[in-house]
DRENVEX-908222 format. One record per residue (C-alpha): residue number from 1; residue in three letters; x, z, y. Coordinates in nm, 4 decimals. Example, Ala and Ser with C-alpha at 12.3 -4.5 7.8 and 13.67 -1.06 7.14 Angstrom:
{i = 1, aa = ALA, u = 1.2300, w = 0.7800, v = -0.4500} $
{i = 2, aa = SER, u = 1.3670, w = 0.7140, v = -0.1060} $
***
This chain:
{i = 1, aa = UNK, u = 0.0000, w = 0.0000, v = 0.0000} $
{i = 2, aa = UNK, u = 0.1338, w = -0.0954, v = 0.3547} $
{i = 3, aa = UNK, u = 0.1957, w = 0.1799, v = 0.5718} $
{i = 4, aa = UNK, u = -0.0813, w = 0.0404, v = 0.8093} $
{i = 5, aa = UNK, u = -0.3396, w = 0.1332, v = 0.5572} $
{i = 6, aa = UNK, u = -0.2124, w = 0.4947, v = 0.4709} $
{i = 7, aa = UNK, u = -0.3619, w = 0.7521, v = 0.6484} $
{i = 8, aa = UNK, u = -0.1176, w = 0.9203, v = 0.8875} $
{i = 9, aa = UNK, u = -0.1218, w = 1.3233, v = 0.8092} $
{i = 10, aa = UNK, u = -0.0058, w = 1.5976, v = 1.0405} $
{i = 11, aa = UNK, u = 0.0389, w = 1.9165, v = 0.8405} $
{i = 12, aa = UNK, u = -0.0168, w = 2.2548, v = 1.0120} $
{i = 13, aa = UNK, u = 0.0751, w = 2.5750, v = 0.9035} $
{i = 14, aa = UNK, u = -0.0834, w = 2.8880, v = 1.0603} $
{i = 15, aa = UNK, u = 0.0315, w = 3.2448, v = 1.0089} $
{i = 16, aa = UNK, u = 0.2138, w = 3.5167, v = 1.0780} $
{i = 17, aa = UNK, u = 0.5839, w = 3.4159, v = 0.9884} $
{i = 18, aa = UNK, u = 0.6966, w = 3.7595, v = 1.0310} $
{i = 19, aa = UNK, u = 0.9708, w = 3.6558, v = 0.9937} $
{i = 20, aa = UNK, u = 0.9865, w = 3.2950, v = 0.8805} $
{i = 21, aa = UNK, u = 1.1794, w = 3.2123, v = 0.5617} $
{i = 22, aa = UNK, u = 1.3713, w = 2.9122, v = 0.3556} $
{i = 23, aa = UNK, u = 0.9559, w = 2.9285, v = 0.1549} $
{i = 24, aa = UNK, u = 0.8094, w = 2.8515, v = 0.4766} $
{i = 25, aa = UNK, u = 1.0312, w = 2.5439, v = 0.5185} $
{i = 26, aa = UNK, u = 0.9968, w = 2.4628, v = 0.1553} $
{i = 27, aa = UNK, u = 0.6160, w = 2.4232, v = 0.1507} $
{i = 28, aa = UNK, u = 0.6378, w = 2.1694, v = 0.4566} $
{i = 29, aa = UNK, u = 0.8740, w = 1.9438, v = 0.2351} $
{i = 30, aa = UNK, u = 0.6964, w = 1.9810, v = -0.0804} $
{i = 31, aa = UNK, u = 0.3865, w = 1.8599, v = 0.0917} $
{i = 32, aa = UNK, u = 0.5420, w = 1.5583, v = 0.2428} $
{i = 33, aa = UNK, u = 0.6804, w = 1.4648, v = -0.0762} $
{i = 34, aa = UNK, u = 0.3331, w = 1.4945, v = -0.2433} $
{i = 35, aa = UNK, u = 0.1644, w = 1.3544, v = -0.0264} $
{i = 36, aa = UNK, u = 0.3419, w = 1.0543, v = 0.0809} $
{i = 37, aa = UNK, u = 0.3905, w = 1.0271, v = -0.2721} $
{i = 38, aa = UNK, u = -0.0231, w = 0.9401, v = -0.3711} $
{i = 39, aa = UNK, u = 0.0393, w = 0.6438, v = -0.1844} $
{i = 40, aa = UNK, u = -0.2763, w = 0.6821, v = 0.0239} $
{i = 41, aa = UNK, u = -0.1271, w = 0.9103, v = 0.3259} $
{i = 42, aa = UNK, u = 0.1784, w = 0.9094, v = 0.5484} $
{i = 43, aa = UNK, u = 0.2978, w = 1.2294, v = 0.6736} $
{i = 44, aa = UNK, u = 0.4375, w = 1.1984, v = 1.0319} $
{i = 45, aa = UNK, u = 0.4998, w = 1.5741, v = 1.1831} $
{i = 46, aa = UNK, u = 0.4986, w = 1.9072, v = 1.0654} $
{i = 47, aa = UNK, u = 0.3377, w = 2.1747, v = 1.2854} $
{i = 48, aa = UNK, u = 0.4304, w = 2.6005, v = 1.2752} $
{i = 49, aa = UNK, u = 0.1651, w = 2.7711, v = 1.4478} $
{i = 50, aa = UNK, u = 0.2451, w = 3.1770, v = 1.4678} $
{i = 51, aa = UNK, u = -0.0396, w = 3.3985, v = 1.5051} $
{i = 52, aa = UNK, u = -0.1336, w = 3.5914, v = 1.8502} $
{i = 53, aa = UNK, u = -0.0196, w = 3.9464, v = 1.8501} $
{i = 54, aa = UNK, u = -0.3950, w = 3.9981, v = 1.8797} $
{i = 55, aa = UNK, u = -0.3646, w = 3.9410, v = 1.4904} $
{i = 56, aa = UNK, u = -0.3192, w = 4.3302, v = 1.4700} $
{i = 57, aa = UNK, u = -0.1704, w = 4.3434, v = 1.1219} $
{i = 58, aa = UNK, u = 0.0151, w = 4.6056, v = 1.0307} $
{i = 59, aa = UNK, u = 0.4530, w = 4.5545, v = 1.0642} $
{i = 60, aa = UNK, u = 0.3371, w = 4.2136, v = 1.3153} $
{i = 61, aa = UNK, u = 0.6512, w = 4.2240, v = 1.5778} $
{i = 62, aa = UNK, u = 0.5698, w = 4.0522, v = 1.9139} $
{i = 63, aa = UNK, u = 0.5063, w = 3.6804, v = 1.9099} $
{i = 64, aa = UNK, u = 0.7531, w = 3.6348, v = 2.1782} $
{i = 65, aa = UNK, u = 1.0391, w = 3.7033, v = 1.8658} $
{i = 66, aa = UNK, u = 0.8088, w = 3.4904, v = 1.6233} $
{i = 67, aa = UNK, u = 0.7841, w = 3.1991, v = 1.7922} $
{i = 68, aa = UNK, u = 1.1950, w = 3.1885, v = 1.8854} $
{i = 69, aa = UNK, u = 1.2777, w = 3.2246, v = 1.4895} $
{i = 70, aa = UNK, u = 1.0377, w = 2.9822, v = 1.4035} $
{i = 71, aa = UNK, u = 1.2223, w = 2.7190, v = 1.6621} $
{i = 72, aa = UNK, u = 1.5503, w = 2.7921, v = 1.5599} $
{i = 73, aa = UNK, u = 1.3986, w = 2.7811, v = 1.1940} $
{i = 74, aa = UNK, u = 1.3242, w = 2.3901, v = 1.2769} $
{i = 75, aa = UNK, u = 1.5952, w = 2.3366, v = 1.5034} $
{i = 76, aa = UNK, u = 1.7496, w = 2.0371, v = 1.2931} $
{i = 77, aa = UNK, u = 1.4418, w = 1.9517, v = 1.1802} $
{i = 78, aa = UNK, u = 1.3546, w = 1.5932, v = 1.2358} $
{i = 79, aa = UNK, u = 0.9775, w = 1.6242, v = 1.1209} $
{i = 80, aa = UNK, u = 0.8748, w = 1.9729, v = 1.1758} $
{i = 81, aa = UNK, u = 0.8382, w = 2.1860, v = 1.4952} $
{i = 82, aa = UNK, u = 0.6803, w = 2.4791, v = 1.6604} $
{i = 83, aa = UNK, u = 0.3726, w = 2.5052, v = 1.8366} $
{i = 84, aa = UNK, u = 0.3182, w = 2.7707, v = 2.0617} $
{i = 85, aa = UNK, u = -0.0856, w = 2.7426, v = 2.2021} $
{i = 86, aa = UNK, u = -0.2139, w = 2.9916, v = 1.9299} $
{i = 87, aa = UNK, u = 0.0635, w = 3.2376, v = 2.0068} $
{i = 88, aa = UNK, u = -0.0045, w = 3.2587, v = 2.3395} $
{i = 89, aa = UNK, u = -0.3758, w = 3.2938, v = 2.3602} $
{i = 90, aa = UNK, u = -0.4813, w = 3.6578, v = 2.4853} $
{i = 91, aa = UNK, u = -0.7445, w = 3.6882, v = 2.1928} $
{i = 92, aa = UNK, u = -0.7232, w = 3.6556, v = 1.8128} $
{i = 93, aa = UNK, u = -0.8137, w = 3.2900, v = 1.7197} $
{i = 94, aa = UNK, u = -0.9782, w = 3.1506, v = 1.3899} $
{i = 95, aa = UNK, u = -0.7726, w = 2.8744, v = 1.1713} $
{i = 96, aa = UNK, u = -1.0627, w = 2.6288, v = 1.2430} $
{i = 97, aa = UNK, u = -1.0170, w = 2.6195, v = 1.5853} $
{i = 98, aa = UNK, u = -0.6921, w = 2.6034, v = 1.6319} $
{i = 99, aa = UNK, u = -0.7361, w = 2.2696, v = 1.3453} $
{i = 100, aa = UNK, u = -1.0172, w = 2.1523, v = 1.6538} $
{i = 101, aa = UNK, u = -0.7145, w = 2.2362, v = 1.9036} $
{i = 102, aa = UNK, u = -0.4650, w = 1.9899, v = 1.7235} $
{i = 103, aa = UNK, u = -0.6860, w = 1.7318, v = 1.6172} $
{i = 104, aa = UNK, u = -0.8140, w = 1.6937, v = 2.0001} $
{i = 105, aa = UNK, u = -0.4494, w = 1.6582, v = 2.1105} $
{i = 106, aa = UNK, u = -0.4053, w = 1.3514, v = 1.8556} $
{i = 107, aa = UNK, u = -0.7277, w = 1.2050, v = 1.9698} $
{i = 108, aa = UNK, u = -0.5939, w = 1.2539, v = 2.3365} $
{i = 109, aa = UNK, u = -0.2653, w = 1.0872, v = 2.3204} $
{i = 110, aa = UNK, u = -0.4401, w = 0.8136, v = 2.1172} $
{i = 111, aa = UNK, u = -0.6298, w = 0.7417, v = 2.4310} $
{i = 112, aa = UNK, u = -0.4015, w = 0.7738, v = 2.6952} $
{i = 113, aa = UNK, u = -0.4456, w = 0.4945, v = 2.8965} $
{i = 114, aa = UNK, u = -0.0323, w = 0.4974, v = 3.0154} $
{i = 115, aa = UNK, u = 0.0239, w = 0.4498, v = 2.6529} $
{i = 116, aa = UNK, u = -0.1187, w = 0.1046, v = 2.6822} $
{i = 117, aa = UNK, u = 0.0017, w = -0.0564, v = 3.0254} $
{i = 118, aa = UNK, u = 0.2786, w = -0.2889, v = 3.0946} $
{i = 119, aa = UNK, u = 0.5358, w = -0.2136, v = 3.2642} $
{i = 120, aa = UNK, u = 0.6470, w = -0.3431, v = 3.6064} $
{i = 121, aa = UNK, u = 0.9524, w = -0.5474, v = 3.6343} $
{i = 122, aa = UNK, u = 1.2595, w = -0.3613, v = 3.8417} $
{i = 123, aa = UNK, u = 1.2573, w = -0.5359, v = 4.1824} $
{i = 124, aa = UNK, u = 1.5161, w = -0.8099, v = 4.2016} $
{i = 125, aa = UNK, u = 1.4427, w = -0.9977, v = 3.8764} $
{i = 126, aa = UNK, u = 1.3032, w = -1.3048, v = 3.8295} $
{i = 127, aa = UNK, u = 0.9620, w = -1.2982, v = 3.6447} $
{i = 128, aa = UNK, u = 0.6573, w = -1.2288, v = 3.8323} $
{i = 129, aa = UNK, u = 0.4012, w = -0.9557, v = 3.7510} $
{i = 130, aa = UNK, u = 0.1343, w = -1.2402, v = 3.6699} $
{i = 131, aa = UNK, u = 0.3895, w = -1.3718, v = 3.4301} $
{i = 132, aa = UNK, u = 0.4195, w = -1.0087, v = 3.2352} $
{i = 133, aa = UNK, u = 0.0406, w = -0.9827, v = 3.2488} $
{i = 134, aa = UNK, u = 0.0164, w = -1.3023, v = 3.0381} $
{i = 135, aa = UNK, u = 0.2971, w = -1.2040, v = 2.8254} $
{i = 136, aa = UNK, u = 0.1154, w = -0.8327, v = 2.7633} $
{i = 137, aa = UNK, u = -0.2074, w = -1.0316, v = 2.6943} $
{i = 138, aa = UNK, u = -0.0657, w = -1.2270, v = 2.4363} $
{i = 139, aa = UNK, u = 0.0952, w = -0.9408, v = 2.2415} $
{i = 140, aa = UNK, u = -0.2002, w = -0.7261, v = 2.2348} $
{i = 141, aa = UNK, u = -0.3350, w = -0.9860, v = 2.0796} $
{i = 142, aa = UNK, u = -0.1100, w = -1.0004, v = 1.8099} $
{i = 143, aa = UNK, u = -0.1208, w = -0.6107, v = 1.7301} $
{i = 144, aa = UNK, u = -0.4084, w = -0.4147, v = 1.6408} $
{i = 145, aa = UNK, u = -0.6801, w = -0.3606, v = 1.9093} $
{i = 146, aa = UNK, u = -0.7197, w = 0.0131, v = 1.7853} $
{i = 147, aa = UNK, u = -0.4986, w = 0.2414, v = 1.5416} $
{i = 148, aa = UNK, u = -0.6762, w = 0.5703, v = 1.3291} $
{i = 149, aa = UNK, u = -0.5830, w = 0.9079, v = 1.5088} $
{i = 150, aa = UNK, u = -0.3702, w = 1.1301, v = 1.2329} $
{i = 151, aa = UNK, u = -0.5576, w = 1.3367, v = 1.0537} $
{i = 152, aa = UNK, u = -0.4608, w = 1.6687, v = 1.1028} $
{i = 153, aa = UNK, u = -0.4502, w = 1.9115, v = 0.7352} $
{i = 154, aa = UNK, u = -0.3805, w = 2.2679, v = 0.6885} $
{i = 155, aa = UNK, u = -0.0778, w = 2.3574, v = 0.4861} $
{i = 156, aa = UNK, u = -0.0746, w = 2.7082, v = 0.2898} $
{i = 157, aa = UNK, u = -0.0082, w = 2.8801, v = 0.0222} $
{i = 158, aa = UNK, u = -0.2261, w = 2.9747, v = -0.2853} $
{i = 159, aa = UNK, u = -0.2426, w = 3.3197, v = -0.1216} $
{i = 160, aa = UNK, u = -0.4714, w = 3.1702, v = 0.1511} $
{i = 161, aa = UNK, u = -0.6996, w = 2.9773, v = -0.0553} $
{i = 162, aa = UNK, u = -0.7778, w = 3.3096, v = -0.2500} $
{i = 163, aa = UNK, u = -0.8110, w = 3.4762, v = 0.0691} $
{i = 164, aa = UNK, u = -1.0980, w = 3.3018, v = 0.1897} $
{i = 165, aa = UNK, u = -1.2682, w = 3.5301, v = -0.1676} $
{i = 166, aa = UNK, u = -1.1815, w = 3.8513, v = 0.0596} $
{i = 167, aa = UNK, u = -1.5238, w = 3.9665, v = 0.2546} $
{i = 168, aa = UNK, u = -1.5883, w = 3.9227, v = 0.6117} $
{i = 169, aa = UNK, u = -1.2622, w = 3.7881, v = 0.6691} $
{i = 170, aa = UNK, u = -1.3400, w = 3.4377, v = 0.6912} $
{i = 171, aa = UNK, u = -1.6866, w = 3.2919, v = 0.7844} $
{i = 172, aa = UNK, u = -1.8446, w = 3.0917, v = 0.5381} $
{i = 173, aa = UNK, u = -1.9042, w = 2.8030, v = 0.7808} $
{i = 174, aa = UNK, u = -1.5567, w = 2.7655, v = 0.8928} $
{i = 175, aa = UNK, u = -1.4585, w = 2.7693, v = 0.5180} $
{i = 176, aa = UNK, u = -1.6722, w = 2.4834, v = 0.4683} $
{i = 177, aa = UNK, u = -1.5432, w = 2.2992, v = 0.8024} $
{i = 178, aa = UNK, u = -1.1917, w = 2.3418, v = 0.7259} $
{i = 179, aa = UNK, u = -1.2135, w = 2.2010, v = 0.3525} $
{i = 180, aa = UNK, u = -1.4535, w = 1.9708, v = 0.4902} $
{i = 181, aa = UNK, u = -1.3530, w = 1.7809, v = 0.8257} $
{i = 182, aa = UNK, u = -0.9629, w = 1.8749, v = 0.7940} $
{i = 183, aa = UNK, u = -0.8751, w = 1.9234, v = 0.4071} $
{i = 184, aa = UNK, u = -0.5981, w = 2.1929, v = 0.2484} $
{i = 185, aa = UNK, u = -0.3034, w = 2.0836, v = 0.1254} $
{i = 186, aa = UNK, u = -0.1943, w = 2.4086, v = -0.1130} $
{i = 187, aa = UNK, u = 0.1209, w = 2.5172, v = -0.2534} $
{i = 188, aa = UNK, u = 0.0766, w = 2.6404, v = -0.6369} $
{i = 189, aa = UNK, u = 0.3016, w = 2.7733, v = -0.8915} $
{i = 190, aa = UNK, u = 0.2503, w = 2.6818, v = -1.2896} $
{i = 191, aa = UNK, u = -0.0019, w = 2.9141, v = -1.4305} $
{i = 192, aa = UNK, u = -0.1982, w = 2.9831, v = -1.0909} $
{i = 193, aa = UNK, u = -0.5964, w = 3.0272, v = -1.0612} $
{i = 194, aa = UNK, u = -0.6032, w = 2.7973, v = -0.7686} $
{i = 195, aa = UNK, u = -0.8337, w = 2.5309, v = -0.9544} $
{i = 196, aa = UNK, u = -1.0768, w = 2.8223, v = -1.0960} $
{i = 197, aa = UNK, u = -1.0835, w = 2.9699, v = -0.7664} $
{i = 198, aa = UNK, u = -1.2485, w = 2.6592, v = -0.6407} $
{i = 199, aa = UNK, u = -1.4559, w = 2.6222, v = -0.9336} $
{i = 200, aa = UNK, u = -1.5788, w = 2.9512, v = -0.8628} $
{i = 201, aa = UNK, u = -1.6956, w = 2.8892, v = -0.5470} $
{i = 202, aa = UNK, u = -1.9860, w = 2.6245, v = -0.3997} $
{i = 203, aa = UNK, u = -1.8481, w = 2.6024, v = -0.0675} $
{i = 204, aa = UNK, u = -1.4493, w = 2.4407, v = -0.2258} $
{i = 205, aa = UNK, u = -1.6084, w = 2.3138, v = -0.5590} $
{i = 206, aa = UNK, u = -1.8323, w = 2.0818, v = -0.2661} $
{i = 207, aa = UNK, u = -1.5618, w = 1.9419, v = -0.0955} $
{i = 208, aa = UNK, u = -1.3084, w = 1.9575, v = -0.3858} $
{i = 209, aa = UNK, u = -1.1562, w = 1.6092, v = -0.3050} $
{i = 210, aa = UNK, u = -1.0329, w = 1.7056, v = 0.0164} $
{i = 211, aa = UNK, u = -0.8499, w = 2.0136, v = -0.1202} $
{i = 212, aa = UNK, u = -0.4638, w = 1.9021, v = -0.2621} $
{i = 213, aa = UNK, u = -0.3356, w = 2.1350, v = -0.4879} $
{i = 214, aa = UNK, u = 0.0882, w = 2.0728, v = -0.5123} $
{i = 215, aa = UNK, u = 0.2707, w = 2.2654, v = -0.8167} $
{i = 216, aa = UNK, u = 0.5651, w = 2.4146, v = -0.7042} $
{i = 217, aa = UNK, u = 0.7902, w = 2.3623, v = -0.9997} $
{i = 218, aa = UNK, u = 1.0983, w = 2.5238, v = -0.8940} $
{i = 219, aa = UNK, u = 0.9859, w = 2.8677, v = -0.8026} $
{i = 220, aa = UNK, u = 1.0617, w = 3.0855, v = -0.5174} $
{i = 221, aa = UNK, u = 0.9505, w = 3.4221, v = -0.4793} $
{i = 222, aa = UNK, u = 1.0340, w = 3.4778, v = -0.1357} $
{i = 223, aa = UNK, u = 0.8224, w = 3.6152, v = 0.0832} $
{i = 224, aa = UNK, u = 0.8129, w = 3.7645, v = 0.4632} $
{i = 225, aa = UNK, u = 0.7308, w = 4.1074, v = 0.3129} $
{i = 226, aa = UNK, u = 0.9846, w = 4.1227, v = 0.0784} $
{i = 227, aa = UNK, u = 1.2682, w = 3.9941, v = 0.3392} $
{i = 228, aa = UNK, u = 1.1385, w = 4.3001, v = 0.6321} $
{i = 229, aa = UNK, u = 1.1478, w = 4.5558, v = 0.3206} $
{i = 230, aa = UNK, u = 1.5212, w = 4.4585, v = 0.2388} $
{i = 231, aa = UNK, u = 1.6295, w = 4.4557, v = 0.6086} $
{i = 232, aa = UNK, u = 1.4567, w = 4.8375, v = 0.6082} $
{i = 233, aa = UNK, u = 1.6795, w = 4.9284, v = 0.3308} $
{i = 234, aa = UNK, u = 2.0092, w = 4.7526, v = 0.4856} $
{i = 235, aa = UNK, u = 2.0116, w = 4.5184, v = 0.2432} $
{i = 236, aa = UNK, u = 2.1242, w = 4.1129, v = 0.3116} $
{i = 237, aa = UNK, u = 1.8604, w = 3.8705, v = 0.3590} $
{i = 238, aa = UNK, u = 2.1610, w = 3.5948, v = 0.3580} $
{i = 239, aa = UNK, u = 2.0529, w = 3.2582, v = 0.1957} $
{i = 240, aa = UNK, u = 1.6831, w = 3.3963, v = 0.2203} $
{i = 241, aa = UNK, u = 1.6052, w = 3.2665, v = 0.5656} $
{i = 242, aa = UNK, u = 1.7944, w = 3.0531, v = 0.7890} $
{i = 243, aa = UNK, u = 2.1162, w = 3.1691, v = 0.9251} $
{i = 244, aa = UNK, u = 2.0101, w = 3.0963, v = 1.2364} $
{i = 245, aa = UNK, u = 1.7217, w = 3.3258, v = 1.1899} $
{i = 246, aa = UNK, u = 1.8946, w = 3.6275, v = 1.0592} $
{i = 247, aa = UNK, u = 2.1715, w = 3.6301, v = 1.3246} $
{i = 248, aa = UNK, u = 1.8863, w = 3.6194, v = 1.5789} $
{i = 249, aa = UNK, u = 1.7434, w = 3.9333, v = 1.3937} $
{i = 250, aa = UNK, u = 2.0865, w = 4.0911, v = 1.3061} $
{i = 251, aa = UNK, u = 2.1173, w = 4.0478, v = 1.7263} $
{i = 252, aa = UNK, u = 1.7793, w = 4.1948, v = 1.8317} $
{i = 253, aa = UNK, u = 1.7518, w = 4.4599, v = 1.5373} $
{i = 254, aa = UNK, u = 1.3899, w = 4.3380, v = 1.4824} $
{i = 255, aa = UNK, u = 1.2936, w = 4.4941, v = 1.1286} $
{i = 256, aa = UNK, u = 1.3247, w = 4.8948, v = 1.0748} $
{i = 257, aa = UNK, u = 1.0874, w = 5.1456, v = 0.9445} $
{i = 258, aa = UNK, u = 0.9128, w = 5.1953, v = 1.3380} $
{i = 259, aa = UNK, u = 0.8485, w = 4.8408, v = 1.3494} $
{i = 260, aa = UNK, u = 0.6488, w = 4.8180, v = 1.0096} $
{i = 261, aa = UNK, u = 0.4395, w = 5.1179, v = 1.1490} $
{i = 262, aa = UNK, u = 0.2852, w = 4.8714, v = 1.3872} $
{i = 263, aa = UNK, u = -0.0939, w = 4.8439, v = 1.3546} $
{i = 264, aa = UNK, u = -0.0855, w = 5.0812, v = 1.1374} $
{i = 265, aa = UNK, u = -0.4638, w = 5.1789, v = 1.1151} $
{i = 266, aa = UNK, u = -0.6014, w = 4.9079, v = 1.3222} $
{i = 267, aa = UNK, u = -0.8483, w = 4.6697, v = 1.1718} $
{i = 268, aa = UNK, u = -0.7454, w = 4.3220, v = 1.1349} $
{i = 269, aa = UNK, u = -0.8785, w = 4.1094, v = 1.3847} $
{i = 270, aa = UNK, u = -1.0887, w = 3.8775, v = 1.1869} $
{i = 271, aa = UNK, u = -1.2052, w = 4.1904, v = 0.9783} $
{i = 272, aa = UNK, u = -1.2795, w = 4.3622, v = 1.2848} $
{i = 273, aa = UNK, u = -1.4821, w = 4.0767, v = 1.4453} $
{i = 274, aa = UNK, u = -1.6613, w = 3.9019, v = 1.1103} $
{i = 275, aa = UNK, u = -1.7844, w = 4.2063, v = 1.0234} $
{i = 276, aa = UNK, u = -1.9034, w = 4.3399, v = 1.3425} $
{i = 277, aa = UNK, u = -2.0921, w = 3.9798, v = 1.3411} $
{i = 278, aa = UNK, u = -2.2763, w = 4.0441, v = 0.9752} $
{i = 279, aa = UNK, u = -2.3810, w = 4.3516, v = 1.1105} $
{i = 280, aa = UNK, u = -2.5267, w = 4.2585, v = 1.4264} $
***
């Protein structure tokens, strides 16, 4: 299939990335590679969204810090990057609209109008405007008139998917309009209830074809918990997150025993707001 007739994909990743690791990485390249490789999609960017610190979960260390690993995480990147609009907002926001956030962008670059226009000739040359404006006209007419806006997908791991099980912290309708009008591209390991998980429930087993589950065949077991516990203890989180990353925390001591006391006792947003919603 010609790359004209793939569908162009943007994968975004929401979360906390407190802090990001090498698995965080990982899951944007085994996407790409799975994706690109059905032969029906084309995967052009990679997008980290951290959380607001109006999160409120418990050991969440200011955005501000989040948002600097995750850019020096992607710093030689030449696919992925760091988006900062959901850190920055004052208020908790759901994964569905910040999907609606970068969808809109796509469709608004598609349709800016400087995108399209010739441009003028420097003054001193020969050819007249009228004679670019004839030249433009012709090559429009060669290329297509319109081309699809990306499709924008969110990229997690099987730890999300079975989250959306947990009460009142997702909203059944924007469960059904994320697997619906964006799709999941999921990260499983061999053995994983991913694919009962959806049979178990309408709202997935409905829109089932828009869900892409991606075995992760060479395991890797770390997590963001796992890498704050060891810098607690003084151990080395070397080779476990970029090095980048772990001089920045080595430099700004970011992980000890009063940071993971953060939240403590505060209700997760969502939690907080879902339920206060069912019961209203």
């Amino acid at each position: 299939m010609e790359n004209s007739e793939k569908t162009e994909v943007v994968l975004l990743a929401c979360g906390s990335f407190n802090p990001i690791t090498n698995m965080h990485l990982r899951l944007f390249e085994l996407a790409k590679d799975y994706m690109n490789g059905t032969g029906k999609y084309r995967v052009i960017k990679g997008v980290i969204s951290p959380v607001g610190d109006a999160y409120k979960k418990k050991g969440l260390i200011s955005a501000h810090h989040r948002v600097i690993m995750a850019e020096l995480a992607t710093k030689n990147s030449e696919w992925v990057e760091v988006d900062t609009w959901e850190s920055l907002q004052k208020d908790w926001v759901e994964t569905l609209k910040v999907l609606r956030h970068h969808q809109e962008k796509l469709e608004a670059s598609s349709c800016d109008p400087q995108q399209d226009s010739p441009r003028l000739e420097r003054p001193g040359r020969k050819r007249k405007w009228a004679e670019q404006r004839q030249d433009f006209g012709q090559k429009e007419l060669l290329e297509p008139k319109t081309k699809d806006v990306p499709k924008v997908k969110l990229l997690c791991g099987a730890d999300l998917l079975e989250s959306f099980g947990v009460p009142n912290l997702w909203k059944r309708e924007d469960i059904t309009r994320i697997v619906g009008d964006y799709g999941l591209i999921c990260i499983t390991r061999a053995g994983n209830d991913a694919e009962k998980f959806i049979y178990e429930s309408d709202a997935l087993w409905k829109h089932r074809n828009n869900i892409h589950l991606v075995n992760e065949w060479i395991t890797n077991d770390i997590s963001s918990t796992k890498i704050r516990r060891a810098l607690r203890r003084g151990q080395s989180i070397r080779y476990l997150v970029p090095d980048l990353v772990r001089e920045y925390i080595e430099k700004h001591d970011l992980y000890s025993p009063e940071s993971e006391e953060r939240n403590v006792g505060v209700v997760l947003a969502p939690l907080q707001k879902n339920t206060a919603e069912a019961n209203s």
